[in-house]
N, C-alpha and C positions, 0 to 999 in steps of 0.2 A: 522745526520742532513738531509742528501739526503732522508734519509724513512721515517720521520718526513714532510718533503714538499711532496713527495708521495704520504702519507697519509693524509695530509692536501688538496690534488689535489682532492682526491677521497671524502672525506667528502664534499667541496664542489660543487662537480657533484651532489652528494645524494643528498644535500640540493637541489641542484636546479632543480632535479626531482621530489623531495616533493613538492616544491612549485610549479612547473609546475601543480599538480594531481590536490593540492587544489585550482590554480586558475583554471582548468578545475571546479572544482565541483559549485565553487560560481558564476562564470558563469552560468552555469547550473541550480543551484536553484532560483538565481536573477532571470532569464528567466522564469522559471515555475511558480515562484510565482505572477510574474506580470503580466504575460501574457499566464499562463498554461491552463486555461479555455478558453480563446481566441484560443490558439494553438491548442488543443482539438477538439475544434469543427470545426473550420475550415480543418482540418482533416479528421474529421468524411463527411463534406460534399464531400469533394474531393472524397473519397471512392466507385468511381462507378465502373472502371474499372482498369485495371489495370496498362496504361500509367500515365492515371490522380495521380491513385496512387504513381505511382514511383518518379513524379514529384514534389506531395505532401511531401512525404517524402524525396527526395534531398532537400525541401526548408526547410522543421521543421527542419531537423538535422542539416543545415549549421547554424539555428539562436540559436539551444541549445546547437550544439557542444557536441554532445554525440548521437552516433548511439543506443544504451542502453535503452538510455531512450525512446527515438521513438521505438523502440523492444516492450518494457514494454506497451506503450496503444497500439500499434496493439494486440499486445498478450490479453489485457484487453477486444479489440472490439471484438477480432474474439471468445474469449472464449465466449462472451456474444450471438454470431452468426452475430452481425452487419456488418459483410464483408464478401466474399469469400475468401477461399484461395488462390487462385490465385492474388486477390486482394491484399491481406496482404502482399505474397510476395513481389508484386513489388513495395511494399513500401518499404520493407527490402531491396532492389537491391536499392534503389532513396538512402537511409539511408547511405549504403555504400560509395553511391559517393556523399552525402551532408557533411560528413567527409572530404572528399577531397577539396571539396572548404574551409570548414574551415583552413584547415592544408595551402592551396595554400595562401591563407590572414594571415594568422599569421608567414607563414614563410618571408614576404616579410619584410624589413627593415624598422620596425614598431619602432625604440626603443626609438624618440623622444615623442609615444604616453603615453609610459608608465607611466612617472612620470603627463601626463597632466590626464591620466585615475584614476589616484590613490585619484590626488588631488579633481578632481572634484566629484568623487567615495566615498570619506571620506565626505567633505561635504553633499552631499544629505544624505548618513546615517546618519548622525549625528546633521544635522543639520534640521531636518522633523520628524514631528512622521505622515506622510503621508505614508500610506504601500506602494504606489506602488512607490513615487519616492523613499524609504528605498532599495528597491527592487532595481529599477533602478541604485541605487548606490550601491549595493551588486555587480550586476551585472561587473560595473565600474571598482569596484575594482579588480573583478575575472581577467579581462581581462589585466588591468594593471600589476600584479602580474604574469598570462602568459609571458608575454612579459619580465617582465623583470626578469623570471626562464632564458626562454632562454637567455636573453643575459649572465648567471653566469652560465649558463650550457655551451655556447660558450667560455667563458674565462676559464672556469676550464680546459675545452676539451682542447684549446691549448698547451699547455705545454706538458700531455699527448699522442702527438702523436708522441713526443721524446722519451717516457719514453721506456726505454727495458722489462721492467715488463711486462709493458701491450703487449708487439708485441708477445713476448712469451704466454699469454693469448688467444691473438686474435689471432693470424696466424693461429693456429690448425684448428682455425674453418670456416676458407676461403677454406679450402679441406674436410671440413665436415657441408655441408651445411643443411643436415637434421637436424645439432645437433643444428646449427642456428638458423634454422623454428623453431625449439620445444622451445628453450630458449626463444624465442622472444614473443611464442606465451603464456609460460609459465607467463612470464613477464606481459604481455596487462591482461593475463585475473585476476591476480590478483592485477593489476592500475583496473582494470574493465573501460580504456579508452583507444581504440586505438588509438585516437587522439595526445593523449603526447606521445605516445611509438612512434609513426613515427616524430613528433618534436621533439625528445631527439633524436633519430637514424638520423634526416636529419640535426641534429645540427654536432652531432659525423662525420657524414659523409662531412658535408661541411669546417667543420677544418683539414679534411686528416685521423683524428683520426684510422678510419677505413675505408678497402678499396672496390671498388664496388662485388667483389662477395657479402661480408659477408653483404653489405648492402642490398639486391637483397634477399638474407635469411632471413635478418630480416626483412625486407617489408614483405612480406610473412609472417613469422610467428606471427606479429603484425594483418595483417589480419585475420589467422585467431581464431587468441584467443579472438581479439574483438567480432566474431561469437557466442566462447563458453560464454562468460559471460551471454549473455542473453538467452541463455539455459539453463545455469545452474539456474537463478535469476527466471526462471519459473516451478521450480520444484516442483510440487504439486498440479497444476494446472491444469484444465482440458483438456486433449490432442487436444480440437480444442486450446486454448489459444499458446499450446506448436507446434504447427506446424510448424506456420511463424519460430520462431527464429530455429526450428530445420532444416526449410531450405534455409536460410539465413546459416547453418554450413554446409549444404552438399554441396552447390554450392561456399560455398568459399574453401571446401574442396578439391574439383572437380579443381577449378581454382588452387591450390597449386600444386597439382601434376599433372595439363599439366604444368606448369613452369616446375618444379624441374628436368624434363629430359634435358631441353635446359639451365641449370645453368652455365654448364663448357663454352660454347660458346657466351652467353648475355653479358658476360665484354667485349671479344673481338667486337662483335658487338656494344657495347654502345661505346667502345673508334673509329668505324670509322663511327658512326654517328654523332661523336665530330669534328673524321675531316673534314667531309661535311658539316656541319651546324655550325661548332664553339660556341657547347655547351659547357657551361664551365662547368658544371659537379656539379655546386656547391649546388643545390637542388635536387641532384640526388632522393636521398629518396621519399622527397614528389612529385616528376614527377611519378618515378614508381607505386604509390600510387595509383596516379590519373589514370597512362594508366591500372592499374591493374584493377579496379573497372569498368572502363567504359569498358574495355573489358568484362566484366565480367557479366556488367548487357546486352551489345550489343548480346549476346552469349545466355544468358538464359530468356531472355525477352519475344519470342518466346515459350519458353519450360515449362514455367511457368506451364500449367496445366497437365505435365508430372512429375516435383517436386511436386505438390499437391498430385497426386496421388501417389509416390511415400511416401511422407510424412499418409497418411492417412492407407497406408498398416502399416508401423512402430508405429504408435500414432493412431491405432484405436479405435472409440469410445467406450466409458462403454457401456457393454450389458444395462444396469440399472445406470442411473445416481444415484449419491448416492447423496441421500433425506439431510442430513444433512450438506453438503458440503455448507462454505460459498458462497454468489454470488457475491454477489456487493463489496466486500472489494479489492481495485484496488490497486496494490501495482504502478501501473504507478502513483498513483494520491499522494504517500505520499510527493512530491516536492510542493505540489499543496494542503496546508491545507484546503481551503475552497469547493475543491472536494474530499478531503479523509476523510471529516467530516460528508457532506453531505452523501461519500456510506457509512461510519459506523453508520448513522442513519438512513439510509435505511436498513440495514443489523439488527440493532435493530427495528424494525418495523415487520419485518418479523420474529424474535425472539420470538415477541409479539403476531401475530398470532399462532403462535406452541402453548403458554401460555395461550391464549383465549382457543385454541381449547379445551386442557387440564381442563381449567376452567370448561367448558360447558360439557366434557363428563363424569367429577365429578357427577356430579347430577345426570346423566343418568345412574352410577355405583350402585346410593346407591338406585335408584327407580327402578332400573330391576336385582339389584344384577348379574350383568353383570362379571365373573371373567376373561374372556379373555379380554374384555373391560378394563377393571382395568392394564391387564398385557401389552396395548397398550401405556394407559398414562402412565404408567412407564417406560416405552421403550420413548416415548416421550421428558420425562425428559432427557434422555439422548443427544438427537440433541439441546438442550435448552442448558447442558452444554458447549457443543462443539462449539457453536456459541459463547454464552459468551466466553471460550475462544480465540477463533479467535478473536472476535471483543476487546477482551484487548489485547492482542497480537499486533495489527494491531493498537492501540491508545497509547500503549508505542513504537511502532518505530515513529510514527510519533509527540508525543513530544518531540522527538529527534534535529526535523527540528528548531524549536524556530518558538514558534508561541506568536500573539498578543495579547490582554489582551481578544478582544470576542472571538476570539478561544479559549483561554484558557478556559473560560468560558460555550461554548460550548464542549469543550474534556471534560468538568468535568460533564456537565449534560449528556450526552451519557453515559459516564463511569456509572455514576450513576444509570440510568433509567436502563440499563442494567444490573446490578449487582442485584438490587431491583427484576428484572425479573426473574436472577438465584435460589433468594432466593423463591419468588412466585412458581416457578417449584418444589424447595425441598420440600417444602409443603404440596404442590399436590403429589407426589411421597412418600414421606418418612413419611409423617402426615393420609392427608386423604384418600389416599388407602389403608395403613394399617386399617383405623377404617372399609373401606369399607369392603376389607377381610375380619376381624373379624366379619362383623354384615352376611356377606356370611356364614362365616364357621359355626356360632351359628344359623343360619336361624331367624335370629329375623327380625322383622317390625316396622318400626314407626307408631305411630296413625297416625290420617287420620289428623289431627291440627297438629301436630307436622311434618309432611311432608311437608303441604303445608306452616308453617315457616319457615323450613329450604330453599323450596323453590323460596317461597321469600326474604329471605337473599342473598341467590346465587343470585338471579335476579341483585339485587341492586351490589353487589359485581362486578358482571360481565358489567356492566354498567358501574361503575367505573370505570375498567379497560380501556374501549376503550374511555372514558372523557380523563384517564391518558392517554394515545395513544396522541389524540388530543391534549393534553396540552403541551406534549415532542416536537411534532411538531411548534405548534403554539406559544406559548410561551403567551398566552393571559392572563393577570392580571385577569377577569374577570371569565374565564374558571379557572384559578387558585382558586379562589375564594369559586365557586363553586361548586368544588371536597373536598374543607373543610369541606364546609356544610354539604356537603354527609355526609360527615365521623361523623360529629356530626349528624347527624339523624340514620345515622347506629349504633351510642354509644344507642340510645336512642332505635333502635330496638331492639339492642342484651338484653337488660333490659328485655322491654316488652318480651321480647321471652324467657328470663329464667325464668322470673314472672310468665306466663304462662304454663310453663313445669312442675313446681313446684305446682302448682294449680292442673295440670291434677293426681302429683305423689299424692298429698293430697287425692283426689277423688277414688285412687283407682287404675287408670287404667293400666292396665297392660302392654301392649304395651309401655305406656311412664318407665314405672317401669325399665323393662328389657333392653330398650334402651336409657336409662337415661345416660349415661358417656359417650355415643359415639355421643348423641343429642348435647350436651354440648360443646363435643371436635371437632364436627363439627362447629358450631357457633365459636366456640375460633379458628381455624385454617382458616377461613375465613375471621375473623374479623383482624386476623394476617397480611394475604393478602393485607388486604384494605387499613391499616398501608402501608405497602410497597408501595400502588400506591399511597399514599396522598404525598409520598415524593417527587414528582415531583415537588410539588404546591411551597417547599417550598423559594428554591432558585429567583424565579422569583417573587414572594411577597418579596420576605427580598430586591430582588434589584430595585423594584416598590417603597422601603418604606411602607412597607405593614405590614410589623412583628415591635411588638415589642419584649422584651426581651424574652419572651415565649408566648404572642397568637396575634392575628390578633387585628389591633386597633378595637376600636368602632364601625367604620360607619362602619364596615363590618356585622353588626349585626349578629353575630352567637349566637347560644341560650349560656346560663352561664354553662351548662354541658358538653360541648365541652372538647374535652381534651388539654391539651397542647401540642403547635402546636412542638415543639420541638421532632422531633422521639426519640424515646428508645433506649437506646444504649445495653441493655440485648438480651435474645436469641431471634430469632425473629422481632427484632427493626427494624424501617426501617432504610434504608441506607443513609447520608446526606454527600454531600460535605463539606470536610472541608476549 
């Protein structure tokens, strides 16, 4: 029966660590989604030096409660070059001790707000299809759910600091305070918040649970595993992005082990600054917190561009930035769908130019039988796929978040235009430089009419592409419209253009003769293409009321040989939201 209530003591601790984490997080995404763009930029303007900055970032982090996330868009600015580092850091130093004032307000004896937060938190979600007050009540309820983790984290901890289990547990580690640091720091970095890790510890700590050494370690080691998470959360990135968070870990590193020698002697000191002052000891945790950090920014604030350089020897930059590496895909921005949609339609844009480029040096392959040109846009295709992937990567974490019906609608046409573009690049790569090659390796020539056809197909083709460009962007019914057109004037060239070919094979001529299956399969793998870019048109006509069940009504007068606006689901076909 005794191991059973135990056990029952410790389940509900866990529980009310859980729910402490999650109402850190809905806190956190409430905040960014109603006011992330807001936060963002006012941010970005503070950014001039490096007080500003630290002050910047003490205020972003106390309103998002997560030092992490403020990691995450400095890492985004600096990797972009928008700050210095020295900059960046003392935002990372503000970050730390805007943690602190959160922890210093939630630990205060909040717990009549709780049930008033929940309630009025349920209502605005539930009762609005208004995003920012849904938000604002996301937020509500995070906060609420905080409050009342801790107060079942305080009730469970009582009992427990009877329990002999536990003293046997924890005593060990009041004379092994390394083993504390590392536990604690283990702890934080996989909550990825050290905000709950010093309110679970200052909860433990103010019911007796546990005694001030071990709490003194685990401050410490809360600190600094909050460090490693947004280190580790920038890994892949480019080493300006990765500086600030790597030295935001050296300097809380730095700060652990000038403690750690005066460990044995800080209780003794904390209990006769109790008797002078009649501290009652009972927020001990979150005090330490607070004198940890502001010591800690008062100490390196100064030194700032000694940690720069120090970080810039360890994270120096690429000899050769690598050409295909995403840019704009912000992982600060996935709390924030209406700025992580925008950079992965920026990020597809510039997908689009690699695609263009590819386009245009097609033509240029088959009129100068160029073979290293050829083995360029193949290599090309390669950064084309590597984007595409990133940029799906980067729109399956972020349908994650729960987005609203234009977002949706927006992740679905990116997703798309993007995928249509991977397919346009295999094309190019797997299609038409092979014919290129082959008409290289055979030495043949198109006539002189047959050149300048194909030349003018590509024209139009490549023209299309940047209409589709403007259409992904603008989203305009009318631009929609007429990228249809196109496409049914190009049905109507590809005609004339094999009517013609056929004529010239009629007559004789030799050049069309020999180049007869590669003329052909040139026209057919571009006309392939133009498929793929009309699919843009289609979603934004069908949500104008623009489609009927397969073509465009009436008044849009498109000639009767048009094809059906419905893409082709066979090899090839373009790509359509379902």
């Amino acid at each position: 029966m005794e191991q059973q209530g135990a056990t029952l003591l410790l389940l509900n601790l866990a529980a009310g660590v859980a729910l402490l984490l999650w109402g850190v997080r809905m806190v956190r995404t409430g905040v960014t989604r109603a006011f992330g763009a807001e936060l963002r930029r006012h941010l970005s303007r503070a950014l001039r030096q490096r007080v500003s900055g630290f002050f910047a970032g003490m205020g972003i982090t106390a309103i998002l409660q997560s030092s992490t996330a403020t990691a995450l868009i400095v890492a985004s600015f600096a990797g972009r070059g928008l700050i210095a580092g020295t900059v960046a850091l003392g935002v990372m130093l503000g970050a730390d001790v805007g943690t602190t004032i959160a922890a210093q307000i939630l630990s205060l004896d909040l717990g009549w707000l709780s049930p008033l937060a929940l309630i009025v938190g349920v209502g605005m979600f539930t009762a609005t299809e208004n995003n920012l007050r849904r938000h604002i009540g996301r937020m509500l309820i995070g906060f609420g759910l905080m409050l009342l983790a801790l107060k079942l984290i305080m009730a469970a901890s009582l009992p427990l600091r009877e329990s002999p289990a536990l003293g046997l547990v924890l005593r060990p580690l009041d004379h092994e305070p390394l083993i504390g640091v590392l536990l604690a720091a283990l702890m934080t970095w996989a909550a990825h918040s050290s905000l709950a890790m010093i309110l679970l510890f200052g909860s433990l700590a103010a019911t007796g649970t546990i005694d001030a050494p071990l709490v003194i370690a685990l401050v410490l080691g809360a600190n600094l595993g909050g460090a490693i998470a947004p280190f580790v959360a920038t890994a892949g990135q480019p080493a300006a992005a990765r500086r600030a968070p790597l030295g935001n870990l050296l300097m809380r590193a730095v700060g652990v082990l000038l403690v750690l020698p005066a460990l044995p002697w800080l209780p003794e000191w904390i209990e006769q600054f109790r008797a002078i002052t009649g501290y009652s000891g009972e927020r001990l945790a979150i005090d330490l917190h607070t004198a940890f950090n502001i010591a800690l920014a008062l100490l390196f604030l100064p030194l700032l561009t000694l940690v720069d350089r120090l970080t810039r020897r360890i994270l120096p930059d690429a000899a050769v930035e690598e050409a295909f590496a995403p840019r704009y895909l912000d992982k600060s921005a996935l709390d924030t769908p209406s700025v992580a949609l925008a950079a992965a339609a920026r990020e597809a844009l510039r997908m689009s130019d690699i695609v263009a480029r590819m386009l245009d040096e097609t033509m240029t392959v088959f009129t100068r039988d160029d073979a290293k040109l050829a083995k360029a846009v193949e290599h090309s295709d390669d950064a084309v796929d590597r984007l595409h992937e990133a940029i799906k990567l980067y729109l399956t974490e972020l349908s994650k978040t729960g987005l609203d019906e234009a977002e949706s609608r927006r992740y679905v046409d990116v997703l798309t235009f993007t995928t249509n573009l991977e397919h346009i690049g295999d094309i190019i790569d797997k299609n038409l430089m092979e014919l290129a090659q082959k008409k290289i390796k055979k030495r043949l020539t198109f006539s002189r009419e047959g050149l300048a056809e194909l030349t003018d197909f590509h024209q139009r083709v490549a023209a299309n592409l940047q209409t589709a460009c403007n259409l992904f962007m603008a989203g305009d019914v009318k631009l929609a419209r007429q990228l249809l057109q196109d496409k049914a004037n190009l049905r109507e060239a590809e005609q004339q253009a094999a009517e013609n070919h056929y004529q010239r094979i009629r007559e004789g001529r030799t050049e069309s003769i020999e180049t007869s299956g590669i003329h052909l399969d040139v026209i057919r793998d571009l006309k392939r293409i133009n498929s793929h870019l009309t699919a843009v048109a289609y979603p934004i006509l069908e949500q104008a009321g623009e489609l009927t069940a397969t073509r465009l009504r009436a008044d849009t007068r498109l000639d009767r040989s048009a094809e059906q606006l419905a893409p082709q689901n066979g090899k090839g076909g373009s790509v359509r939201p379902a």
